[in-house]
C-alpha positions as CSV (number, residue, x, y, z in Angstrom):
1,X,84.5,201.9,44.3
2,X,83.1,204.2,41.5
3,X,79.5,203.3,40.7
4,X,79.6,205.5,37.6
5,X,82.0,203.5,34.9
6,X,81.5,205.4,31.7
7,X,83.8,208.7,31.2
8,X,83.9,208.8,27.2
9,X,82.9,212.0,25.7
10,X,80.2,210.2,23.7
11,X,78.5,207.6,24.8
12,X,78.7,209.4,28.3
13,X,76.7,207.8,31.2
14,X,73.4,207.8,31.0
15,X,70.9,208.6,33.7
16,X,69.1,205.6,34.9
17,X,65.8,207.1,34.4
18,X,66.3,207.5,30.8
19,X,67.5,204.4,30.1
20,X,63.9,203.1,32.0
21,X,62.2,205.5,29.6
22,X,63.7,203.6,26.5
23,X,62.5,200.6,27.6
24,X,59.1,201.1,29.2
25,X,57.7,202.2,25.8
26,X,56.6,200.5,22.7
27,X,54.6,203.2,21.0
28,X,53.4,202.8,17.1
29,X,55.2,205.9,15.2
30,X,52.0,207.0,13.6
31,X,49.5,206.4,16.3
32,X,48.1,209.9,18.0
33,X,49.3,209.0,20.9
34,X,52.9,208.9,19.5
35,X,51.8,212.3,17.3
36,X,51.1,214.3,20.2
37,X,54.7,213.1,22.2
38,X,56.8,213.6,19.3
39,X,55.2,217.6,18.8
40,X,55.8,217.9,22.7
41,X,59.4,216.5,22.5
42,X,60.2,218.6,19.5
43,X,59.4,222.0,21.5
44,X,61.4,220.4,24.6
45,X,64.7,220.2,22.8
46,X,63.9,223.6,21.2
47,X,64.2,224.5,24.4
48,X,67.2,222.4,24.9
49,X,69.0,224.8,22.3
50,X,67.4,228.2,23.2
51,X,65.4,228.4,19.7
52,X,62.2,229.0,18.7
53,X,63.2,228.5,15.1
54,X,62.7,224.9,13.4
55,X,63.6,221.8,14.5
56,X,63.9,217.8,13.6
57,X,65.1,214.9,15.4
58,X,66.4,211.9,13.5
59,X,67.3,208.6,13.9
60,X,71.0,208.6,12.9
61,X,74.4,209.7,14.6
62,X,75.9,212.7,15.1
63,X,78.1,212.7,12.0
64,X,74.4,211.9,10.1
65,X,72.9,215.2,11.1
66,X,76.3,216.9,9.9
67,X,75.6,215.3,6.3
68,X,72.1,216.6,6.5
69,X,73.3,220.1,7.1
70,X,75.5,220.3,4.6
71,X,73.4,218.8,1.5
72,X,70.3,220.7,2.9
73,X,71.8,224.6,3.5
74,X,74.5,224.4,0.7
75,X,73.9,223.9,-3.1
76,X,76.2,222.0,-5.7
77,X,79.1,224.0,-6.3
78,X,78.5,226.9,-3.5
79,X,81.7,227.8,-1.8
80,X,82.2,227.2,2.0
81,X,84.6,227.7,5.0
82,X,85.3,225.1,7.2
83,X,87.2,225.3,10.3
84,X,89.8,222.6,10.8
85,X,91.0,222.7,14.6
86,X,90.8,218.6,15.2
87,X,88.9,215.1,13.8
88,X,85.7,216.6,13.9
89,X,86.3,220.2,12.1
90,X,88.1,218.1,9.4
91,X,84.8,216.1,8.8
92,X,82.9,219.1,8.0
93,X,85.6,218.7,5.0
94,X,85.1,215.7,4.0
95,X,81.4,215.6,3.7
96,X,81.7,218.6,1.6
97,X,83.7,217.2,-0.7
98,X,81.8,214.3,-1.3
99,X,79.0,216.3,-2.6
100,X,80.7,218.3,-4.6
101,X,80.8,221.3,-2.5
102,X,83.7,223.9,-2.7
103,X,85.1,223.6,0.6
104,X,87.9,225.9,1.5
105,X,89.8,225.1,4.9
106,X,91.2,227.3,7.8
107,X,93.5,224.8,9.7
108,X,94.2,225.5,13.7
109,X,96.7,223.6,15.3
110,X,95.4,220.9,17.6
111,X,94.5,222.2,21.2
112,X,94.2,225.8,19.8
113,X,90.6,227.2,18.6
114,X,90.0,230.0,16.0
115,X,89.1,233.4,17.3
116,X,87.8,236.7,15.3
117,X,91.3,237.2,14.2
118,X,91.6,234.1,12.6
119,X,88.6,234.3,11.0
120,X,89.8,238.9,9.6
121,X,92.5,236.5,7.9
122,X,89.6,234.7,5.4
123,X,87.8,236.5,2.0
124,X,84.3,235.9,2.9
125,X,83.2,237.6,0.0
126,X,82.4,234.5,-2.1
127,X,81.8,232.1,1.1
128,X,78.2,230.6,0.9
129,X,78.7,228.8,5.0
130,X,80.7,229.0,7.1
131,X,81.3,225.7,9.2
132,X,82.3,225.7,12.6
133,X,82.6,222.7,15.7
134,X,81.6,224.8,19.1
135,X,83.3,221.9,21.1
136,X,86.3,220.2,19.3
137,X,86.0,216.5,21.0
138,X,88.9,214.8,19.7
139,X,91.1,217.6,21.9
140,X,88.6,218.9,24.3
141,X,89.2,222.5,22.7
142,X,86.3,225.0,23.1
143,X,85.5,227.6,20.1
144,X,83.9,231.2,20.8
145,X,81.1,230.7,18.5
146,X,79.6,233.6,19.7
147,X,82.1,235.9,18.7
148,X,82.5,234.3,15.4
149,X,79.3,234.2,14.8
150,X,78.8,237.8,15.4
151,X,82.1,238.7,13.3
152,X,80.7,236.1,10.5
153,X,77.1,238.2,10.2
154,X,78.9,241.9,10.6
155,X,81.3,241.1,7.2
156,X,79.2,238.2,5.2
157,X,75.8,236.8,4.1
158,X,76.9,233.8,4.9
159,X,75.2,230.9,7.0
160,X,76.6,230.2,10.2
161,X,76.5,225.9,10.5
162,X,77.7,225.2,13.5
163,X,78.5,220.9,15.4
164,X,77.1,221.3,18.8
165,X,77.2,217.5,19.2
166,X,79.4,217.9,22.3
167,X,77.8,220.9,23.9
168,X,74.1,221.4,23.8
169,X,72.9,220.0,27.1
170,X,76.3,220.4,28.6
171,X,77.6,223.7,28.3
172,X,76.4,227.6,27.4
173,X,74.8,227.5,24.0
174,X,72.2,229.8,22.7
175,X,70.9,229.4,19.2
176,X,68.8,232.2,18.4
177,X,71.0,235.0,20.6
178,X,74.0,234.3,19.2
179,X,72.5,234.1,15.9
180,X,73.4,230.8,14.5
181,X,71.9,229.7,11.4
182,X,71.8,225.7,12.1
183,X,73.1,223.7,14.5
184,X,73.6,219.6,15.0
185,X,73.4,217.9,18.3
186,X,73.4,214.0,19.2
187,X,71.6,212.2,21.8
188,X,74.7,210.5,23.3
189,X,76.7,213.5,24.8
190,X,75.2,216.4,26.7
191,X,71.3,214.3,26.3
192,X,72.6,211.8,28.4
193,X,70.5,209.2,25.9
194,X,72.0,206.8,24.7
195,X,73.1,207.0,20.6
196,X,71.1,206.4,17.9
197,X,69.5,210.2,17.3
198,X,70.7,213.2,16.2
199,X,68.6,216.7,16.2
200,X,69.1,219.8,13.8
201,X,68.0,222.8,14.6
202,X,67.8,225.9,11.8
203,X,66.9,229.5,11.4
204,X,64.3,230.4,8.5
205,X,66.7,232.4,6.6
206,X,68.3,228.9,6.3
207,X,64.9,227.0,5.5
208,X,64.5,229.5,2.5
209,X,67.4,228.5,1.3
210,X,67.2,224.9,1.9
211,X,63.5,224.6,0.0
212,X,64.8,225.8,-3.1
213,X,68.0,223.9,-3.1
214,X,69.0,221.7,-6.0
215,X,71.1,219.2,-4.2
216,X,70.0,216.1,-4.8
217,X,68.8,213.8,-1.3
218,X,66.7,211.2,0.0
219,X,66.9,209.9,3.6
220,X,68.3,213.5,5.0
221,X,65.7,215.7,2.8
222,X,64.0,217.8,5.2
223,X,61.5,219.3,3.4
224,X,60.3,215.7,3.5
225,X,60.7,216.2,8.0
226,X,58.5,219.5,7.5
227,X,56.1,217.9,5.8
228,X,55.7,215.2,8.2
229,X,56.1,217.2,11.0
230,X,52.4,219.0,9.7
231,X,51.1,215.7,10.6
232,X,52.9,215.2,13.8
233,X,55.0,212.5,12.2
234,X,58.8,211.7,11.6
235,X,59.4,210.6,7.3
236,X,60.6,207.4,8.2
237,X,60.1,204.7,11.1
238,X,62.3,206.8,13.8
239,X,63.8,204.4,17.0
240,X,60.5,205.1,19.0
241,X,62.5,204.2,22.3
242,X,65.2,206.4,22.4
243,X,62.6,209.4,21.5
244,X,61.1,208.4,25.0
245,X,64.3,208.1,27.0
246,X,65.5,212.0,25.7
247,X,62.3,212.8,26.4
248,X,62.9,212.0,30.0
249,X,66.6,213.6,29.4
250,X,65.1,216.6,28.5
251,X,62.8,216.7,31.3
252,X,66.0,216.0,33.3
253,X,67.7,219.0,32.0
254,X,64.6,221.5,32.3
255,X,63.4,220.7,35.2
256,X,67.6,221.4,37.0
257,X,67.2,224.6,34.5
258,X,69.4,224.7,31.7
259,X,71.7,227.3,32.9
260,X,72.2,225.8,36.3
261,X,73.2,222.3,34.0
262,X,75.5,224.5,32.1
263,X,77.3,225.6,35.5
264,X,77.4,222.3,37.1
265,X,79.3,220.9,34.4
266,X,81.7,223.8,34.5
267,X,82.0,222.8,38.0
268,X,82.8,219.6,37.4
269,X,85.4,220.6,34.6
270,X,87.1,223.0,36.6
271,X,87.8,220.9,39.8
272,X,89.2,218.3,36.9
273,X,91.2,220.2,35.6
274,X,92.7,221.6,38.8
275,X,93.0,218.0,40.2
276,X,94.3,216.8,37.5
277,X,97.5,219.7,37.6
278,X,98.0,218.6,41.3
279,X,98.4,214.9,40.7
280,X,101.2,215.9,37.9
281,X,99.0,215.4,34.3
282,X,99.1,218.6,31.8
283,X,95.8,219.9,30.1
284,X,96.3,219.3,26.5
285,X,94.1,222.3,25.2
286,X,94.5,226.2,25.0
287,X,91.1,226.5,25.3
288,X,89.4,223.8,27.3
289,X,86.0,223.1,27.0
290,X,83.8,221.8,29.7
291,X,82.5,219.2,28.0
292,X,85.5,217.2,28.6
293,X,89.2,217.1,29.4
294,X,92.2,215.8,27.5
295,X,94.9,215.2,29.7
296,X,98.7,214.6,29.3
297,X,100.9,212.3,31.2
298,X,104.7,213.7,31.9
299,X,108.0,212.3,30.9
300,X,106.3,210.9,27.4
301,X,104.4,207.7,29.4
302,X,101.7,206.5,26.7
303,X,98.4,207.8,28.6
304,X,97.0,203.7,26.9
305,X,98.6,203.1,30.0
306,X,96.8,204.7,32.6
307,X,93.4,204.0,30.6
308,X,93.7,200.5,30.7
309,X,94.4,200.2,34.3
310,X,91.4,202.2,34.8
311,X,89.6,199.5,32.8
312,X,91.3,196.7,34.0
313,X,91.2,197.3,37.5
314,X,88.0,199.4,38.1
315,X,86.0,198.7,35.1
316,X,86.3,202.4,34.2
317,X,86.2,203.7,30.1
318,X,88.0,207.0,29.7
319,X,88.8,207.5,26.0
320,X,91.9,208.1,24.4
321,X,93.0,210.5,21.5
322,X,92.3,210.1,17.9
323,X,94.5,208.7,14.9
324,X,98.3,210.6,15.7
325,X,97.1,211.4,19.3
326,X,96.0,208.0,20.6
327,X,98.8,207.6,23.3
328,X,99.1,211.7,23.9
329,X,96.0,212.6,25.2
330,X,93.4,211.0,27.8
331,X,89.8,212.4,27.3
332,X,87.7,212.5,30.6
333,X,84.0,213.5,29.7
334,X,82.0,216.0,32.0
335,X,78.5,215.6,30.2
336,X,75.8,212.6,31.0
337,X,74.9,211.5,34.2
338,X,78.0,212.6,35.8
339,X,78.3,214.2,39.5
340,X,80.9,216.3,41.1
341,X,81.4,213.3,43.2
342,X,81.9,210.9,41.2
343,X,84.6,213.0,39.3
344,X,86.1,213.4,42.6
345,X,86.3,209.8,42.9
346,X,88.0,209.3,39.6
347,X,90.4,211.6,40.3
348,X,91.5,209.8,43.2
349,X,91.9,206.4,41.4
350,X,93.9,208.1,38.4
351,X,96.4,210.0,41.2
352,X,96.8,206.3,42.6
353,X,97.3,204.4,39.2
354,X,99.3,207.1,37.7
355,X,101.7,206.9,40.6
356,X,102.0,203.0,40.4
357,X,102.5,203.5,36.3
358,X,105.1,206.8,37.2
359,X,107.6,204.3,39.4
360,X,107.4,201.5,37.0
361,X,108.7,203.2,34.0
Protein backbone atom coordinates (compact mmCIF):
# COMPACT_ATOMS: atom_id res chain seq x y z
CA UNK A 1 0.00 0.00 0.00
CA UNK A 2 1.36 3.43 -0.95
CA UNK A 3 2.55 5.42 2.05
CA UNK A 4 2.84 8.52 -0.01
CA UNK A 5 -1.01 9.72 -0.81
CA UNK A 6 -0.68 13.19 -2.31
CA UNK A 7 0.13 13.31 -6.23
CA UNK A 8 -1.40 16.97 -7.02
CA UNK A 9 0.85 19.29 -8.77
CA UNK A 10 0.32 21.81 -5.89
CA UNK A 11 0.02 20.98 -2.69
CA UNK A 12 2.52 18.08 -3.57
CA UNK A 13 3.68 15.86 -0.57
CA UNK A 14 5.50 17.32 1.74
CA UNK A 15 8.65 15.96 3.46
CA UNK A 16 8.06 14.99 6.93
CA UNK A 17 10.92 16.98 8.21
CA UNK A 18 9.46 20.15 6.95
CA UNK A 19 6.30 19.79 8.16
CA UNK A 20 8.26 19.14 11.90
CA UNK A 21 10.02 22.35 11.08
CA UNK A 22 6.55 24.24 10.82
CA UNK A 23 5.57 23.25 13.87
CA UNK A 24 8.55 23.18 16.30
CA UNK A 25 8.84 26.99 15.94
CA UNK A 26 7.11 29.82 17.33
CA UNK A 27 9.51 32.67 16.70
CA UNK A 28 8.45 36.56 17.20
CA UNK A 29 8.82 38.18 13.54
CA UNK A 30 10.85 41.05 14.72
CA UNK A 31 13.00 39.49 17.38
CA UNK A 32 16.96 39.10 16.29
CA UNK A 33 16.69 35.82 16.47
CA UNK A 34 13.99 35.70 13.76
CA UNK A 35 16.18 38.74 11.85
CA UNK A 36 19.15 36.76 11.47
CA UNK A 37 16.95 33.38 10.06
CA UNK A 38 14.88 35.27 7.73
CA UNK A 39 18.56 37.06 6.09
CA UNK A 40 19.90 33.35 6.03
CA UNK A 41 16.70 31.93 4.43
CA UNK A 42 16.54 34.72 1.94
CA UNK A 43 20.15 33.77 0.51
CA UNK A 44 19.07 29.94 0.71
CA UNK A 45 16.26 30.29 -1.83
CA UNK A 46 18.55 32.64 -3.89
CA UNK A 47 20.25 29.81 -4.15
CA UNK A 48 17.22 27.82 -4.80
CA UNK A 49 16.82 29.99 -8.12
CA UNK A 50 20.53 30.36 -9.19
CA UNK A 51 20.52 34.33 -8.41
CA UNK A 52 22.44 36.57 -6.71
CA UNK A 53 20.05 39.40 -7.70
CA UNK A 54 17.09 40.42 -5.13
CA UNK A 55 14.89 38.53 -3.46
CA UNK A 56 11.47 38.50 -1.04
CA UNK A 57 9.45 35.89 0.30
CA UNK A 58 5.74 36.59 1.12
CA UNK A 59 3.09 35.29 2.79
CA UNK A 60 0.50 34.75 0.05
CA UNK A 61 -0.12 32.16 -2.87
CA UNK A 62 1.32 31.68 -5.91
CA UNK A 63 -1.17 33.71 -7.95
CA UNK A 64 -0.25 36.62 -5.12
CA UNK A 65 3.35 36.90 -6.16
CA UNK A 66 2.09 37.06 -9.90
CA UNK A 67 -0.01 40.21 -8.91
CA UNK A 68 2.98 41.60 -7.23
CA UNK A 69 5.05 41.31 -10.39
CA UNK A 70 2.88 42.79 -12.53
CA UNK A 71 1.87 46.11 -10.54
CA UNK A 72 5.60 46.31 -9.38
CA UNK A 73 7.69 45.92 -12.93
CA UNK A 74 4.82 47.44 -15.20
CA UNK A 75 3.37 51.04 -15.04
CA UNK A 76 -0.30 52.11 -15.79
CA UNK A 77 -0.85 51.90 -19.36
CA UNK A 78 2.60 50.10 -20.44
CA UNK A 79 2.06 47.54 -23.11
CA UNK A 80 2.80 43.87 -22.44
CA UNK A 81 2.95 40.30 -23.96
CA UNK A 82 1.52 37.58 -22.32
CA UNK A 83 1.73 34.06 -23.39
CA UNK A 84 -1.50 32.12 -23.27
CA UNK A 85 -0.71 28.21 -23.61
CA UNK A 86 -3.27 27.06 -20.58
CA UNK A 87 -5.15 28.37 -17.01
CA UNK A 88 -2.13 29.72 -15.79
CA UNK A 89 -0.68 31.79 -18.92
CA UNK A 90 -4.27 33.20 -19.18
CA UNK A 91 -3.94 34.62 -15.53
CA UNK A 92 -1.01 36.62 -16.40
CA UNK A 93 -4.06 38.31 -18.54
CA UNK A 94 -6.22 38.85 -16.30
CA UNK A 95 -4.30 40.48 -13.64
CA UNK A 96 -3.11 42.81 -16.24
CA UNK A 97 -6.22 43.83 -17.04
CA UNK A 98 -7.37 44.58 -13.81
CA UNK A 99 -4.81 47.26 -13.41
CA UNK A 100 -5.20 48.72 -16.30
CA UNK A 101 -2.27 47.37 -18.08
CA UNK A 102 -2.31 46.90 -21.97
CA UNK A 103 -2.00 43.30 -22.20
CA UNK A 104 -1.74 41.91 -25.64
CA UNK A 105 -2.08 37.90 -25.91
CA UNK A 106 -0.17 35.23 -27.98
CA UNK A 107 -2.56 32.11 -27.59
CA UNK A 108 -0.98 28.32 -27.89
CA UNK A 109 -3.17 25.58 -28.13
CA UNK A 110 -3.35 23.53 -25.00
CA UNK A 111 -0.52 20.84 -24.70
CA UNK A 112 1.66 22.88 -27.15
CA UNK A 113 4.28 25.59 -25.77
CA UNK A 114 5.64 28.71 -27.64
CA UNK A 115 9.04 28.44 -29.13
CA UNK A 116 11.36 31.36 -30.77
CA UNK A 117 9.19 31.15 -33.74
CA UNK A 118 6.22 31.95 -32.06
CA UNK A 119 7.56 34.58 -30.39
CA UNK A 120 9.52 36.21 -34.55
CA UNK A 121 5.58 36.32 -35.16
CA UNK A 122 5.02 39.33 -32.31
CA UNK A 123 6.08 43.37 -32.74
CA UNK A 124 8.05 43.80 -29.74
CA UNK A 125 8.79 47.13 -30.59
CA UNK A 126 6.20 48.79 -28.22
CA UNK A 127 6.12 45.68 -25.58
CA UNK A 128 7.13 46.92 -22.04
CA UNK A 129 7.13 42.68 -20.55
CA UNK A 130 6.93 40.07 -21.75
CA UNK A 131 5.08 37.33 -19.55
CA UNK A 132 5.79 33.88 -19.73
CA UNK A 133 4.70 30.44 -17.47
CA UNK A 134 8.11 28.09 -17.65
CA UNK A 135 5.80 25.14 -16.55
CA UNK A 136 2.13 25.30 -17.76
CA UNK A 137 0.37 23.16 -14.74
CA UNK A 138 -2.99 22.95 -15.85
CA UNK A 139 -1.49 20.69 -19.01
CA UNK A 140 1.77 19.67 -17.77
CA UNK A 141 3.38 21.51 -20.85
CA UNK A 142 6.97 22.69 -20.45
CA UNK A 143 8.19 26.18 -22.17
CA UNK A 144 11.95 26.89 -23.36
CA UNK A 145 12.35 29.90 -21.38
CA UNK A 146 15.70 29.93 -22.06
CA UNK A 147 15.49 30.25 -25.62
CA UNK A 148 12.89 32.83 -25.33
CA UNK A 149 14.44 34.64 -23.08
CA UNK A 150 17.49 34.86 -25.04
CA UNK A 151 15.41 35.73 -28.39
CA UNK A 152 13.24 38.29 -26.04
CA UNK A 153 16.78 40.32 -24.92
CA UNK A 154 18.46 39.89 -28.74
CA UNK A 155 15.14 41.91 -30.43
CA UNK A 156 13.62 44.10 -27.27
CA UNK A 157 14.15 46.06 -24.05
CA UNK A 158 11.76 44.44 -22.67
CA UNK A 159 11.51 42.62 -19.12
CA UNK A 160 11.41 39.02 -19.17
CA UNK A 161 8.53 38.01 -16.12
CA UNK A 162 8.47 34.75 -15.97
CA UNK A 163 5.73 31.91 -13.35
CA UNK A 164 8.16 29.46 -12.05
CA UNK A 165 5.57 28.35 -9.52
CA UNK A 166 5.81 24.76 -10.77
CA UNK A 167 9.44 24.43 -11.44
CA UNK A 168 11.97 26.06 -9.23
CA UNK A 169 12.95 23.24 -6.90
CA UNK A 170 11.81 20.64 -9.32
CA UNK A 171 13.30 21.04 -12.49
CA UNK A 172 16.41 23.05 -14.49
CA UNK A 173 15.91 26.69 -13.85
CA UNK A 174 18.59 29.30 -13.68
CA UNK A 175 17.72 32.90 -13.07
CA UNK A 176 20.63 34.91 -13.68
CA UNK A 177 22.13 32.61 -16.75
CA UNK A 178 19.34 32.61 -18.63
CA UNK A 179 18.82 36.16 -18.05
CA UNK A 180 15.35 36.45 -16.60
CA UNK A 181 14.28 39.59 -15.29
CA UNK A 182 11.77 38.35 -12.39
CA UNK A 183 10.56 35.31 -11.58
CA UNK A 184 7.57 33.90 -8.97
CA UNK A 185 7.77 30.65 -7.23
CA UNK A 186 5.31 29.15 -4.37
CA UNK A 187 6.17 27.11 -1.41
CA UNK A 188 3.71 24.34 -2.25
CA UNK A 189 5.21 22.67 -5.46
CA UNK A 190 8.94 22.10 -6.11
CA UNK A 191 9.58 23.59 -1.94
CA UNK A 192 7.83 20.68 -0.81
CA UNK A 193 6.29 23.26 2.04
CA UNK A 194 3.20 23.38 2.43
CA UNK A 195 1.11 26.66 0.83
CA UNK A 196 0.83 29.86 2.23
CA UNK A 197 4.23 31.61 0.69
CA UNK A 198 5.23 32.73 -2.32
CA UNK A 199 8.90 34.11 -3.26
CA UNK A 200 9.93 36.70 -6.15
CA UNK A 201 13.03 36.94 -7.28
CA UNK A 202 14.21 40.18 -9.70
CA UNK A 203 17.13 41.54 -11.57
CA UNK A 204 18.19 45.24 -10.83
CA UNK A 205 17.37 46.48 -14.20
CA UNK A 206 13.89 45.51 -13.05
CA UNK A 207 14.27 47.13 -9.39
CA UNK A 208 15.10 50.52 -11.27
CA UNK A 209 12.17 50.26 -12.85
CA UNK A 210 10.00 49.15 -10.11
CA UNK A 211 11.26 52.22 -7.59
CA UNK A 212 10.11 54.79 -9.82
CA UNK A 213 6.90 53.20 -10.88
CA UNK A 214 3.60 55.03 -10.55
CA UNK A 215 1.29 52.21 -10.09
CA UNK A 216 -0.47 52.61 -7.27
CA UNK A 217 -0.03 49.41 -4.28
CA UNK A 218 -0.09 48.59 -0.73
CA UNK A 219 0.26 45.07 0.54
CA UNK A 220 2.54 43.92 -2.67
CA UNK A 221 4.78 47.23 -2.62
CA UNK A 222 8.18 46.09 -2.51
CA UNK A 223 10.01 48.94 -2.02
CA UNK A 224 8.22 48.63 1.26
CA UNK A 225 10.03 44.56 1.43
CA UNK A 226 13.50 46.40 0.60
CA UNK A 227 13.09 48.53 3.16
CA UNK A 228 12.41 46.05 5.70
CA UNK A 229 14.67 43.73 4.42
CA UNK A 230 17.58 46.60 5.63
CA UNK A 231 16.43 45.70 8.95
CA UNK A 232 16.22 42.01 8.56
CA UNK A 233 12.46 42.14 8.63
CA UNK A 234 9.40 41.19 6.42
CA UNK A 235 6.61 44.66 6.05
CA UNK A 236 3.94 42.79 7.48
CA UNK A 237 3.50 39.82 10.20
CA UNK A 238 4.73 36.93 7.65
CA UNK A 239 3.35 33.00 8.69
CA UNK A 240 6.64 32.60 10.86
CA UNK A 241 6.08 28.64 10.55
CA UNK A 242 6.11 27.96 7.15
CA UNK A 243 9.35 30.27 6.85
CA UNK A 244 10.90 27.51 9.15
CA UNK A 245 9.58 24.40 7.40
CA UNK A 246 11.10 25.88 3.70
CA UNK A 247 13.89 26.59 5.48
CA UNK A 248 14.34 22.92 6.18
CA UNK A 249 13.02 22.34 2.41
CA UNK A 250 15.73 24.31 1.22
CA UNK A 251 18.22 22.65 3.33
CA UNK A 252 16.60 19.49 1.85
CA UNK A 253 17.25 20.64 -1.69
CA UNK A 254 20.97 21.98 -1.15
CA UNK A 255 22.24 19.58 0.71
CA UNK A 256 20.95 16.54 -2.43
CA UNK A 257 22.45 19.56 -4.70
CA UNK A 258 20.11 21.29 -6.85
CA UNK A 259 21.06 19.76 -10.04
CA UNK A 260 21.03 16.24 -8.85
CA UNK A 261 17.05 17.31 -7.57
CA UNK A 262 16.49 18.56 -10.97
CA UNK A 263 17.56 15.01 -12.42
CA UNK A 264 15.84 12.92 -10.05
CA UNK A 265 12.57 14.39 -10.87
CA UNK A 266 13.34 13.89 -14.51
CA UNK A 267 13.82 10.41 -13.49
CA UNK A 268 10.79 10.07 -11.95
CA UNK A 269 8.84 11.81 -14.97
CA UNK A 270 10.45 9.80 -17.48
CA UNK A 271 9.72 6.30 -16.05
CA UNK A 272 5.90 7.91 -15.68
CA UNK A 273 5.59 8.66 -18.66
CA UNK A 274 6.93 5.47 -20.18
CA UNK A 275 4.77 3.39 -17.66
CA UNK A 276 2.05 5.14 -18.21
CA UNK A 277 2.27 4.31 -22.46
CA UNK A 278 2.62 0.57 -21.47
CA UNK A 279 -0.47 0.35 -19.33
CA UNK A 280 -2.49 2.01 -22.51
CA UNK A 281 -2.92 5.95 -21.14
CA UNK A 282 -1.71 8.81 -23.77
CA UNK A 283 0.56 11.83 -22.62
CA UNK A 284 -1.63 14.84 -23.18
CA UNK A 285 1.28 17.35 -23.82
CA UNK A 286 3.80 18.14 -26.82
CA UNK A 287 6.05 19.23 -24.50
CA UNK A 288 5.97 17.53 -21.22
CA UNK A 289 7.37 18.97 -18.36
CA UNK A 290 8.80 17.11 -15.45
CA UNK A 291 7.09 18.67 -12.97
CA UNK A 292 4.11 16.59 -13.65
CA UNK A 293 2.11 14.44 -16.10
CA UNK A 294 -1.26 14.88 -17.66
CA UNK A 295 -2.45 11.69 -18.85
CA UNK A 296 -5.29 10.51 -21.16
CA UNK A 297 -7.44 7.53 -20.91
CA UNK A 298 -8.43 5.70 -24.48
CA UNK A 299 -11.77 5.11 -25.93
CA UNK A 300 -13.12 8.71 -24.34
CA UNK A 301 -13.46 7.03 -20.49
CA UNK A 302 -13.78 10.20 -18.20
CA UNK A 303 -10.14 10.06 -16.47
CA UNK A 304 -12.91 11.36 -12.93
CA UNK A 305 -13.11 7.83 -13.15
CA UNK A 306 -9.81 6.44 -12.52
CA UNK A 307 -9.09 9.39 -9.98
CA UNK A 308 -11.77 8.55 -7.76
CA UNK A 309 -10.95 4.95 -7.45
CA UNK A 310 -7.54 6.07 -6.64
CA UNK A 311 -9.17 8.00 -3.82
CA UNK A 312 -11.71 5.77 -2.87
CA UNK A 313 -9.84 2.77 -2.70
CA UNK A 314 -6.25 3.78 -1.78
CA UNK A 315 -6.77 7.19 -0.34
CA UNK A 316 -4.61 8.54 -3.21
CA UNK A 317 -5.30 12.49 -4.70
CA UNK A 318 -4.16 12.86 -8.31
CA UNK A 319 -5.73 15.97 -9.85
CA UNK A 320 -7.78 16.36 -12.68
CA UNK A 321 -7.83 18.99 -15.62
CA UNK A 322 -9.12 22.48 -15.33
CA UNK A 323 -12.56 24.05 -16.43
CA UNK A 324 -13.08 22.28 -20.32
CA UNK A 325 -10.45 19.62 -19.49
CA UNK A 326 -11.73 18.23 -16.18
CA UNK A 327 -12.57 14.66 -17.46
CA UNK A 328 -9.65 14.75 -20.39
CA UNK A 329 -6.68 14.85 -18.50
CA UNK A 330 -5.26 13.23 -15.19
CA UNK A 331 -2.36 15.30 -13.66
CA UNK A 332 0.28 13.14 -11.67
CA UNK A 333 2.80 15.46 -9.88
CA UNK A 334 6.67 14.61 -9.84
CA UNK A 335 7.75 17.51 -7.34
CA UNK A 336 7.53 17.25 -3.27
CA UNK A 337 8.50 14.48 -1.36
CA UNK A 338 8.13 12.11 -4.04
CA UNK A 339 10.46 8.90 -4.69
CA UNK A 340 11.08 6.81 -7.77
CA UNK A 341 9.46 4.24 -5.75
CA UNK A 342 6.70 5.37 -4.84
CA UNK A 343 5.84 6.48 -8.38
CA UNK A 344 6.50 3.02 -9.25
CA UNK A 345 3.92 1.98 -6.90
CA UNK A 346 1.32 4.27 -8.29
CA UNK A 347 1.77 3.09 -11.42
CA UNK A 348 0.94 -0.25 -10.54
CA UNK A 349 -2.32 0.61 -8.78
CA UNK A 350 -3.48 2.92 -11.91
CA UNK A 351 -2.55 -0.21 -14.49
CA UNK A 352 -4.84 -2.38 -11.97
CA UNK A 353 -7.77 0.19 -11.60
CA UNK A 354 -7.65 1.31 -15.16
CA UNK A 355 -8.11 -2.30 -16.29
CA UNK A 356 -11.04 -2.90 -13.83
CA UNK A 357 -12.61 0.67 -15.23
CA UNK A 358 -11.47 -0.52 -19.13
CA UNK A 359 -13.90 -3.86 -18.86
CA UNK A 360 -16.62 -2.16 -17.18
CA UNK A 361 -17.40 0.41 -19.73
Amino acid sequence: MLKKKIFTPGPTQVHPDVLKATVSFDTYHRSAEFKSFHSKLVEKLKNVFLTKQNLHILTTSGTGALETALINFCRPNDNVLYINQGRFGARWGAIAEAYGINAAELKIPYGEAAGVEEMKSVNLDNINAVLLTHTETSTATLTDIQAIAEYIKSNSNALVIVDAVTSVGAIEFRMDDWNIDVAVSASQKGLMTQPGLAIIAYSDQAKDIMMGNPMKRYFFDLRKEIKSFKEGQTSWTPAVGLLYGIDKACDIILEHGIENKWKQTKEIAEFFRAESVNNGFGIFSKRPSDSLTAITLPNGIPTGMLIRAMKEKYGVQMANGQAEMKDTIARVSHMGDIQLDDIKELSILLKKEFSEINSSV
